[in-house]
C-alpha positions as CSV (number, residue, x, y, z in Angstrom):
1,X,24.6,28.8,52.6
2,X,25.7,25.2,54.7
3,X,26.8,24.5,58.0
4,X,30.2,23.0,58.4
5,X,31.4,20.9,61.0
6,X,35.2,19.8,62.8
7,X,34.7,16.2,60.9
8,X,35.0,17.8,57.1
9,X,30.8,17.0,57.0
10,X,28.5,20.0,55.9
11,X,24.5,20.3,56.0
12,X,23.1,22.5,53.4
13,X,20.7,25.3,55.1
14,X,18.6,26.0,51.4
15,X,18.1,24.2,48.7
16,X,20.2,24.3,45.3
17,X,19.1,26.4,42.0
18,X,18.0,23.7,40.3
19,X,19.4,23.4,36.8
20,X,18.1,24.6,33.4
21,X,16.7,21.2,31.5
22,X,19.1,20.3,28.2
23,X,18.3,22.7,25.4
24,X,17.8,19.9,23.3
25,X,14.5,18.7,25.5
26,X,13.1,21.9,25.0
27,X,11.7,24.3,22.6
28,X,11.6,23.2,18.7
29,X,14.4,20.9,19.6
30,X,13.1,19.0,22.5
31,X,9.3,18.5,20.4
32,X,11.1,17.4,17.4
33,X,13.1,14.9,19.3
34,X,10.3,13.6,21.3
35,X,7.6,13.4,17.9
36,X,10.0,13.1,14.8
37,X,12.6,11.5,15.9
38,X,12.0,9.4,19.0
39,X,13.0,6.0,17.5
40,X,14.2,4.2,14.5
41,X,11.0,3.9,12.8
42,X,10.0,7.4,13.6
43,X,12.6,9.2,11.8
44,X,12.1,6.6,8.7
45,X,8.3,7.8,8.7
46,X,9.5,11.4,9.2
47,X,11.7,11.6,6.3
48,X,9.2,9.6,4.3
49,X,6.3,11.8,5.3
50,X,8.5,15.4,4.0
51,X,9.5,13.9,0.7
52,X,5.8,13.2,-0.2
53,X,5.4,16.8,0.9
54,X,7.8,18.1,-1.3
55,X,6.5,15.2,-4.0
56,X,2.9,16.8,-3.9
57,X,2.8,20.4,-2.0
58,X,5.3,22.3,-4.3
59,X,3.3,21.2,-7.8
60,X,0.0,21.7,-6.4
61,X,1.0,25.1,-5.3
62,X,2.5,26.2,-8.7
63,X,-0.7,24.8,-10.2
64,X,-3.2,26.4,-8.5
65,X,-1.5,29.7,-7.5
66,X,1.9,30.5,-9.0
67,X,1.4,29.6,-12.6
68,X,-2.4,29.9,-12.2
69,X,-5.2,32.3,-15.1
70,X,-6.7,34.8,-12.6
71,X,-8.7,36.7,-15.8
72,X,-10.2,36.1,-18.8
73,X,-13.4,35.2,-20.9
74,X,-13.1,32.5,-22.6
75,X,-10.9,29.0,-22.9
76,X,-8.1,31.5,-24.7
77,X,-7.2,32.9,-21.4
78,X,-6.4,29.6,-20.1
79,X,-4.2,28.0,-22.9
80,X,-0.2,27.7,-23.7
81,X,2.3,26.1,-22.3
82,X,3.0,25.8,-18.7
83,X,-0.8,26.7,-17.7
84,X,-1.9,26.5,-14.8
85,X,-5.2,26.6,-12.8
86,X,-8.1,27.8,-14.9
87,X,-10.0,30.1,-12.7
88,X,-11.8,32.1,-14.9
89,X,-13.7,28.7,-15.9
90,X,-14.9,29.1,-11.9
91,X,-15.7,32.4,-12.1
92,X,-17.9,32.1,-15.3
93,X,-19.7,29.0,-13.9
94,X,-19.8,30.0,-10.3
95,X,-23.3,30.7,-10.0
96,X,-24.8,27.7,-11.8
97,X,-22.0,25.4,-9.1
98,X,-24.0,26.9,-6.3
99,X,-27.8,27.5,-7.3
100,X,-27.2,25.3,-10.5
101,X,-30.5,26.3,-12.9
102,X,-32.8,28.2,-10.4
103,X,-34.1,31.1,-11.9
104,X,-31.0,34.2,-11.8
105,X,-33.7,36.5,-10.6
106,X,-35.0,34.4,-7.5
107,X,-31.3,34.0,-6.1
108,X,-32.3,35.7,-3.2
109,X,-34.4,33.3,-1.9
110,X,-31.4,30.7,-1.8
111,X,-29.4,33.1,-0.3
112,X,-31.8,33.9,2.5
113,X,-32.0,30.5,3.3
114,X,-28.1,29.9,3.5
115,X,-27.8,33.5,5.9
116,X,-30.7,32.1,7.8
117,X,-29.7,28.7,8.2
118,X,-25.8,30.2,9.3
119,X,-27.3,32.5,12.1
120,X,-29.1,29.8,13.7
121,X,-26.6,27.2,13.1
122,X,-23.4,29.0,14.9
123,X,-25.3,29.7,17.9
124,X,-26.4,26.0,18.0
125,X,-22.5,25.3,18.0
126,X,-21.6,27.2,20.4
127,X,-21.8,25.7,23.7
128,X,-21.6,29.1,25.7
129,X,-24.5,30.6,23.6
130,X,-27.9,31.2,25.7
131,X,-31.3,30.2,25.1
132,X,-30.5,27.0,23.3
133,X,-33.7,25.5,23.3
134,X,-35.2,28.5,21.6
135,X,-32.4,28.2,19.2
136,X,-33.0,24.8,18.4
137,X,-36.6,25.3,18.1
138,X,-35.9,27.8,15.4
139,X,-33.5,25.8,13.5
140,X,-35.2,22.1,13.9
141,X,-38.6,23.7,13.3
142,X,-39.0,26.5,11.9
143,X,-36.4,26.8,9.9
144,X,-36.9,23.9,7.5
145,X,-40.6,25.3,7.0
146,X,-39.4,28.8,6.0
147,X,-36.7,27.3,3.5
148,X,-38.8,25.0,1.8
149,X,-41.6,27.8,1.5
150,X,-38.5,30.5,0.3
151,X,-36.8,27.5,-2.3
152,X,-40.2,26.5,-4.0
153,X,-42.3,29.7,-3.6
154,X,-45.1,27.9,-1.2
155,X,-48.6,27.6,-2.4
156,X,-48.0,24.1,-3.7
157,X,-51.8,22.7,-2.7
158,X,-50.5,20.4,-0.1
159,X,-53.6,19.1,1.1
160,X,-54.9,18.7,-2.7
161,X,-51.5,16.3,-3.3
162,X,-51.9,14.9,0.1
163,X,-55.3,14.4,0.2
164,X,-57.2,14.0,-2.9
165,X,-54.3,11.7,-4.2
166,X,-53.7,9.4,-1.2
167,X,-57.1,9.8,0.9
168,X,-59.0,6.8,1.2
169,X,-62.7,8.4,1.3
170,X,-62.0,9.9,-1.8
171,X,-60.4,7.2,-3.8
172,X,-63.7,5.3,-2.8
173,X,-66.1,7.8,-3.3
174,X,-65.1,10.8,-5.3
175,X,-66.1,14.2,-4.1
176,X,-68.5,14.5,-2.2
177,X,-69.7,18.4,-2.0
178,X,-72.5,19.8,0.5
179,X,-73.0,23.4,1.2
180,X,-69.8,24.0,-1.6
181,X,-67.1,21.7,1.6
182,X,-66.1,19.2,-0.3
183,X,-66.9,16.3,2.9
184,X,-64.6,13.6,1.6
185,X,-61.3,16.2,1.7
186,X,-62.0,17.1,5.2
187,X,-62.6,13.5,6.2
188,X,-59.1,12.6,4.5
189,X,-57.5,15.4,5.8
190,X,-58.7,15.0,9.6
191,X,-58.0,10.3,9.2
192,X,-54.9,11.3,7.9
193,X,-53.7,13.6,10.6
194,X,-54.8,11.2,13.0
195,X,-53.2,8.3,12.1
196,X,-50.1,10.1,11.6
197,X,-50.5,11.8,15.0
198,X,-51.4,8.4,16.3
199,X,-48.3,6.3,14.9
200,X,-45.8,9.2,16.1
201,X,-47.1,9.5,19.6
202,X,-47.2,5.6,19.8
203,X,-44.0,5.5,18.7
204,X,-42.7,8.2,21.2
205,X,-44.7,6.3,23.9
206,X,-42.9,2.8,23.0
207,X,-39.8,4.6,23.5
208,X,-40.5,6.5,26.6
209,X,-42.6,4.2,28.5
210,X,-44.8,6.8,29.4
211,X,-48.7,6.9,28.1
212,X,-49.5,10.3,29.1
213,X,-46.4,11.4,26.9
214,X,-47.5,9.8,24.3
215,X,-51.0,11.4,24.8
216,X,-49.4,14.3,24.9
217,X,-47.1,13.9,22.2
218,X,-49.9,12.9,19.7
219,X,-52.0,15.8,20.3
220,X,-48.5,18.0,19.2
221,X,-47.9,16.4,16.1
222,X,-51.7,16.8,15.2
223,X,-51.5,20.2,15.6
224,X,-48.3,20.5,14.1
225,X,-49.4,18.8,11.0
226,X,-52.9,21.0,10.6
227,X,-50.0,24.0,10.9
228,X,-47.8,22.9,8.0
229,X,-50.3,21.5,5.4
230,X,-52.0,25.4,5.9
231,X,-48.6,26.7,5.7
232,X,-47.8,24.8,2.4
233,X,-51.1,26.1,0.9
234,X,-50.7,30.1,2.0
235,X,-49.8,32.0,-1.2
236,X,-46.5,34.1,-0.6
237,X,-47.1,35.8,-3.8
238,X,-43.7,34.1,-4.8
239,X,-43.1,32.4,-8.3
240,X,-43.2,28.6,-7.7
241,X,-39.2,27.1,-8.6
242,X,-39.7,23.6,-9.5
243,X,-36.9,21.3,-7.9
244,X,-35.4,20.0,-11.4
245,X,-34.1,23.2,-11.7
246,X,-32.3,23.1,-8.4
247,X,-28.7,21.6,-8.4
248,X,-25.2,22.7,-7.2
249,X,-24.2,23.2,-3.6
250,X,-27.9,24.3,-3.3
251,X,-28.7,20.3,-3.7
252,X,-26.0,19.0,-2.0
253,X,-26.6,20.9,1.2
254,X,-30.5,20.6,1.0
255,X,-29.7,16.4,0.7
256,X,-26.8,16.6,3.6
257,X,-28.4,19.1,5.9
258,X,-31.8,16.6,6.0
259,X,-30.2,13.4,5.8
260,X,-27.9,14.6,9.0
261,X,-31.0,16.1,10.7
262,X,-33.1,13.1,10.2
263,X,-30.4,10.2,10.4
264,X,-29.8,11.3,14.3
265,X,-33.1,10.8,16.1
266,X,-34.2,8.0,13.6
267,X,-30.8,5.6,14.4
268,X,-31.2,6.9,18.3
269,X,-35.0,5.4,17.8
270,X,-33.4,2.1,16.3
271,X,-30.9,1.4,18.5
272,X,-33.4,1.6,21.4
273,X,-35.9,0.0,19.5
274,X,-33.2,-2.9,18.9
275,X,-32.3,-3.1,22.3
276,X,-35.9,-3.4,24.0
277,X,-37.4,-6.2,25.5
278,X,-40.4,-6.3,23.4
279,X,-39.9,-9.3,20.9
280,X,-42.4,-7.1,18.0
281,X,-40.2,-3.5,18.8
282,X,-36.7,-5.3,18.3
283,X,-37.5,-7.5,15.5
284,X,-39.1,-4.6,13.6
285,X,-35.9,-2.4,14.1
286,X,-33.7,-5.4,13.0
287,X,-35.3,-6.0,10.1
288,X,-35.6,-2.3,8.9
289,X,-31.6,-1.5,10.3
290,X,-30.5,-5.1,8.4
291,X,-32.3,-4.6,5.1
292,X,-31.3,-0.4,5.0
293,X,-27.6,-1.6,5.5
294,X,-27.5,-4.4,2.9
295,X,-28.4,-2.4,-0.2
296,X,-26.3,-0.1,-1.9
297,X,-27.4,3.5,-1.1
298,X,-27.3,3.9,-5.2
299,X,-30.0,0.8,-5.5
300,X,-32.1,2.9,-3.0
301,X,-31.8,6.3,-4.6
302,X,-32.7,4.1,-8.5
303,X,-35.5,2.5,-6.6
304,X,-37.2,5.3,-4.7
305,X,-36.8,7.4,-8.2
306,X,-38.0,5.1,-10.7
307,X,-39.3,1.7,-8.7
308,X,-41.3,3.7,-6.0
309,X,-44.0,5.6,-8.5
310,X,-44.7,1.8,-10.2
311,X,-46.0,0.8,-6.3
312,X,-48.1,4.3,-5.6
313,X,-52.0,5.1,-6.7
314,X,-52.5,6.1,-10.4
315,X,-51.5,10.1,-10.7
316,X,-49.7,9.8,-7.3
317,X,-45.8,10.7,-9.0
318,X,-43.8,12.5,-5.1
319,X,-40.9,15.1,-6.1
320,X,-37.8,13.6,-7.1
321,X,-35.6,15.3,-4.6
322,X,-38.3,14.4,-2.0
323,X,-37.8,10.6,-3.0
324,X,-34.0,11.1,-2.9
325,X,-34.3,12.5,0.6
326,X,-36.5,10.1,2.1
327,X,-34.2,7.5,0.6
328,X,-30.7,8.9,1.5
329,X,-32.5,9.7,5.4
330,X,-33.3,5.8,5.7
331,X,-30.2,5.0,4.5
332,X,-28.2,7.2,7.1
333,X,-30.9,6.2,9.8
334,X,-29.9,2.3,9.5
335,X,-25.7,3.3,9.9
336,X,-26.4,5.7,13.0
337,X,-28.9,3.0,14.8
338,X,-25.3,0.8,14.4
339,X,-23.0,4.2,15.9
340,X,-25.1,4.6,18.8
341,X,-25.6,1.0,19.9
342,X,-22.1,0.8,20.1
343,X,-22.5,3.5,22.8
344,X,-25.8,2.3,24.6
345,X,-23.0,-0.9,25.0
346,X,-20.2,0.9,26.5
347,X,-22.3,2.0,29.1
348,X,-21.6,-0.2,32.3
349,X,-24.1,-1.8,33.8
350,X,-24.1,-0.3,37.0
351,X,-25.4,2.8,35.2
352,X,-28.7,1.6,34.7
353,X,-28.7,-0.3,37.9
354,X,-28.3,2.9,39.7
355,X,-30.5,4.7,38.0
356,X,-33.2,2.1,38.8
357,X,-32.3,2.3,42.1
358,X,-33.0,5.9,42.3
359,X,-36.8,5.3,41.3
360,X,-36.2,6.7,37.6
361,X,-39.0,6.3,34.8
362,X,-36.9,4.4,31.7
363,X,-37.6,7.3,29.8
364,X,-35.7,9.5,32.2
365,X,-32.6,7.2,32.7
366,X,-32.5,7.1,28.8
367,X,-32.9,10.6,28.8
368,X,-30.5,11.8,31.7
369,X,-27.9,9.2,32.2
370,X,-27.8,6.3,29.6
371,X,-28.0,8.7,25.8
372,X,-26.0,11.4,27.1
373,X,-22.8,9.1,28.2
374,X,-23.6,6.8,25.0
375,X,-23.8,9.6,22.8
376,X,-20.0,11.2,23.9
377,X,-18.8,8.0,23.4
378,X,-19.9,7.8,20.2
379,X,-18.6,11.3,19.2
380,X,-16.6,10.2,16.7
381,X,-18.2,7.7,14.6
382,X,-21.6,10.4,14.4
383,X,-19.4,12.7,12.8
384,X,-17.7,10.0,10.5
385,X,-21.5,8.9,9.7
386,X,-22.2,12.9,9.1
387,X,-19.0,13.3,6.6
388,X,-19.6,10.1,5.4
389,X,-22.8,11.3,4.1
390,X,-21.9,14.5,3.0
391,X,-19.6,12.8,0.2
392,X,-22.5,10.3,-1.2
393,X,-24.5,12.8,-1.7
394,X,-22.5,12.8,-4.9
395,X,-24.1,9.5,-5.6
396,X,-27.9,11.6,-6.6
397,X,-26.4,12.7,-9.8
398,X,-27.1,9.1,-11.0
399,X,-31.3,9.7,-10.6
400,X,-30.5,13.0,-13.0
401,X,-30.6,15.4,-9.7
402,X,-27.3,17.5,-10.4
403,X,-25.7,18.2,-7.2
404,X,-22.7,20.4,-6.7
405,X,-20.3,17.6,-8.5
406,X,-22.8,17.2,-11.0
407,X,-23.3,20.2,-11.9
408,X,-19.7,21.2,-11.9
409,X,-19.5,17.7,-14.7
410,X,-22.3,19.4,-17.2
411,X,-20.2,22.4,-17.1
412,X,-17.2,21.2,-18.6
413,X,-19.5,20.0,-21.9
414,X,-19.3,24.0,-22.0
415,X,-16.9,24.2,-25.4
416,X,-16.3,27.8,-24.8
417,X,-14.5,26.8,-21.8
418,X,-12.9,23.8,-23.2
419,X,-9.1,23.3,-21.8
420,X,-6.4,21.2,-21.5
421,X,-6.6,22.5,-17.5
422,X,-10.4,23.2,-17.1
423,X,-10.9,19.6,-15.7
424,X,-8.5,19.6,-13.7
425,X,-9.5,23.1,-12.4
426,X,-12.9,22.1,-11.6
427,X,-12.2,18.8,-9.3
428,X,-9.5,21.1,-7.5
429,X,-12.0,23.2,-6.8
430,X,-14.8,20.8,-6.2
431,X,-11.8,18.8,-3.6
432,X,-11.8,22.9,-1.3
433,X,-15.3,22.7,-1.2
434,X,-15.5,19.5,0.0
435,X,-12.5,19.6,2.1
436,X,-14.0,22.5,3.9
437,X,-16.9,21.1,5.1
438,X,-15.6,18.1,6.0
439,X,-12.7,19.4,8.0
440,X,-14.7,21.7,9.6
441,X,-17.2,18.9,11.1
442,X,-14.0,16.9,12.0
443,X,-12.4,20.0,14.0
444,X,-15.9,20.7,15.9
445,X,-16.5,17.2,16.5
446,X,-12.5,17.3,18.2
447,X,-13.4,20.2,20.2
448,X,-16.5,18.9,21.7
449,X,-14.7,15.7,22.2
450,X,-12.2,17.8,24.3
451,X,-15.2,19.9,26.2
452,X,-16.6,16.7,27.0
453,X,-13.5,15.4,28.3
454,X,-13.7,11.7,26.3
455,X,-10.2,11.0,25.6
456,X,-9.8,9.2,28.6
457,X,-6.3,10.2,28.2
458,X,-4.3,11.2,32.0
């Protein structure tokens, strides 16, 4: 509707239907044109990019679906021409991939440990999940404790290996026995907790700033390490499983799982130990975060398996796995102490100005402004740290501890299973396994990224 006047001039009273937008700027059309095709060089790496999918997608299909051996018992199942995908070979060796050589009958005990370790996990991961400090509790503390008593059987005379092996008092005098206590064990066991109480809540207390924490601190680690050693020597009535005859994904989770774990607070520690103003604090976290990152992690795994026991008291020989833990933890430790120093740089400098100026200890500006802010900065590079050492976990089968690669390489020696396709088989298989794990810490580490909003993207 418009008003018209005597001079030919109108004035429109409503406004007009605006028009539909061009169908080819909307729809499949319109995304196409604006991701595929936008310019020149677009369309040259769109074309490129779908003939290497047809290159690669279509074989790999036909090999590990369309022509694939679903059933059989032996290597006659999988051979002739045009064979694909041996998957019988998987099936047959399925159970030594994941648990590799611990005992068929104690299989539970694995299992328990990976049902456990999944209920307490996807809660952690779930931001909207309550009660997360119980949560974590359970999964940074008592879990571990629980799956190392369910995997070796417990009952492993902690405080004899600990103790008796490492103690001073003893190695000077012997035993020492009145009224049937042996004195020189107790005296071990009660130096040792001390000093390892001690060195932990003075650590703590360098970081925080705060004495009473560390006070505080130090009498929690005491107690927490009278709790474990009696935990390690309770009998469970279940049959001890030595760790040589561990492997698989079994391994290669136990290694990743505690090398993530520990890595986190040990670089966080570094990289505010690097950054103090304490001359002693910073040149001690240089030197360990410069040495750590200029060795090849295999050099550390061959030195802390066969190098380490040449440097410890006579009869003092540590679990391989437990020297291959320590050692891959360091490693990690060194490359996040870089990660998150990138972050605690980020952060402007008005952020710790005006959290000073609000009268905050250091320990709570760390706590409540600086780490948080650093930390979602740093997003990605944790998670390319995590996946990073996910994969080199691979690198333990060189100190004879079969992981899940490894032991998926002694079981093509198998010649009952002996192939043309078996090989190839097994490393697709192995590349899922991997891919799954890896993808699935990159897509969680995206959608916290876009929970916490650090795109900086308008």
């Amino acid at each position: 509707m418009s008003l018209t006047f005597d001079d030919g001039t109108f004035i429109r009273a409503e406004m007009e239907t605006p028009l539909p937008p061009p169908v080819r700027n909307i729809g499949v059309i319109g995304w196409m044109r604006e991701n595929l095709f936008s310019s020149v060089l677009n369309t040259i790496l769109t074309i490129v990019g779908v003939g290497l999918f047809l290159l690669i997608v279509p074989p790999l299909l036909r090999f590990m679906v369309i022509d694939a051996v679903w059933t059989g018992d032996s290597r006659e199942a999988c051979l002739g021409p045009d064979v694909g995908a041996c998957w019988p070979f998987i099936g047959a060796k399925f159970g030594q991939l994941i648990y590799g050589f611990y005992p068929i009958e104690e299989r539970w005990r694995p299992n328990v440990v990976f049902a456990l370790g999944a209920l307490l996990l996807v809660p952690l991961l779930v931001p909207s999940w309550p009660m997360k400090r119980l949560n974590a509790l359970l999964f940074f503390v008592a879990f571990p404790i629980v799956a190392f008593v369910l995997l070796t059987g417990g009952n492993i005379d902690a405080s004899a290996f600990l103790f008796e092996r490492f103690g001073l008092i003893h190695l000077i005098v012997g035993d020492v026995t009145i009224a049937g206590i042996n004195i020189a064990f107790w005296v071990d066991y009660i130096l040792t907790a001390i000093v390892v109480a001690l060195l932990v809540g003075a650590v703590i207390g360098v970081i925080g700033g705060s004495a009473p924490s560390a006070a505080r601190n130090t009498l929690m680690v005491f107690a927490a390490f009278g709790v474990l050693v009696l935990i390690w020597d309770i009998d469970f009535g279940l049959p001890y499983v030595e760790t040589r005859q561990w492997g698989g994904l079994l391994v290669t989770l136990v290694i990743a799982v505690t090398g993530i774990v520990a890595s986190l607070p040990l670089g966080i520690a570094l990289a505010l130990g690097r950054r103090s103003t304490m001359p002693i604090v910073r040149l001690l976290s240089i030197v360990f975060i410069e040495f750590w990152r200029g060795v090849p992690l295999i050099t550390v795994l061959f030195f802390a398996t066969y190098m380490l026991p040449l440097f410890l008291p006579a009869g003092a020989n540590p679990d391989g796995l437990l020297r291959a833990l320590v050692g891959v933890a360091l490693f990690s430790a060194a490359y996040m102490a870089e990660v998150v120093r990138g972050g605690l740089q980020a952060i402007p400098k008005g952020q710790y100005e005006g959290a000073m100026a609000m009268g905050l200890t250091w320990s709570q500006m760390m706590r409540l402004i600086i780490l948080p802010q650093a930390l979602t900065l740093v997003i990605p590079g944790i998670v390319n740290s995590f996946i990073s050492l996910f994969k080199d976990t691979t690198l333990v089968l060189i100190v004879s501890i079969f992981d899940f690669l490894g032991q998926l390489r002694a079981s093509f020696t198998d010649p009952n299973w002996a192939s043309p396709v078996t090989l190839y088989t097994g490393f697709a298989f192995a590349g899922l396994i991997y891919f799954f794990f890896c993808f699935g810490m990159s897509r969680y580490s995206l959608f916290v990224e876009r929970r916490l909003n650090t795109s900086h993207r308008h």
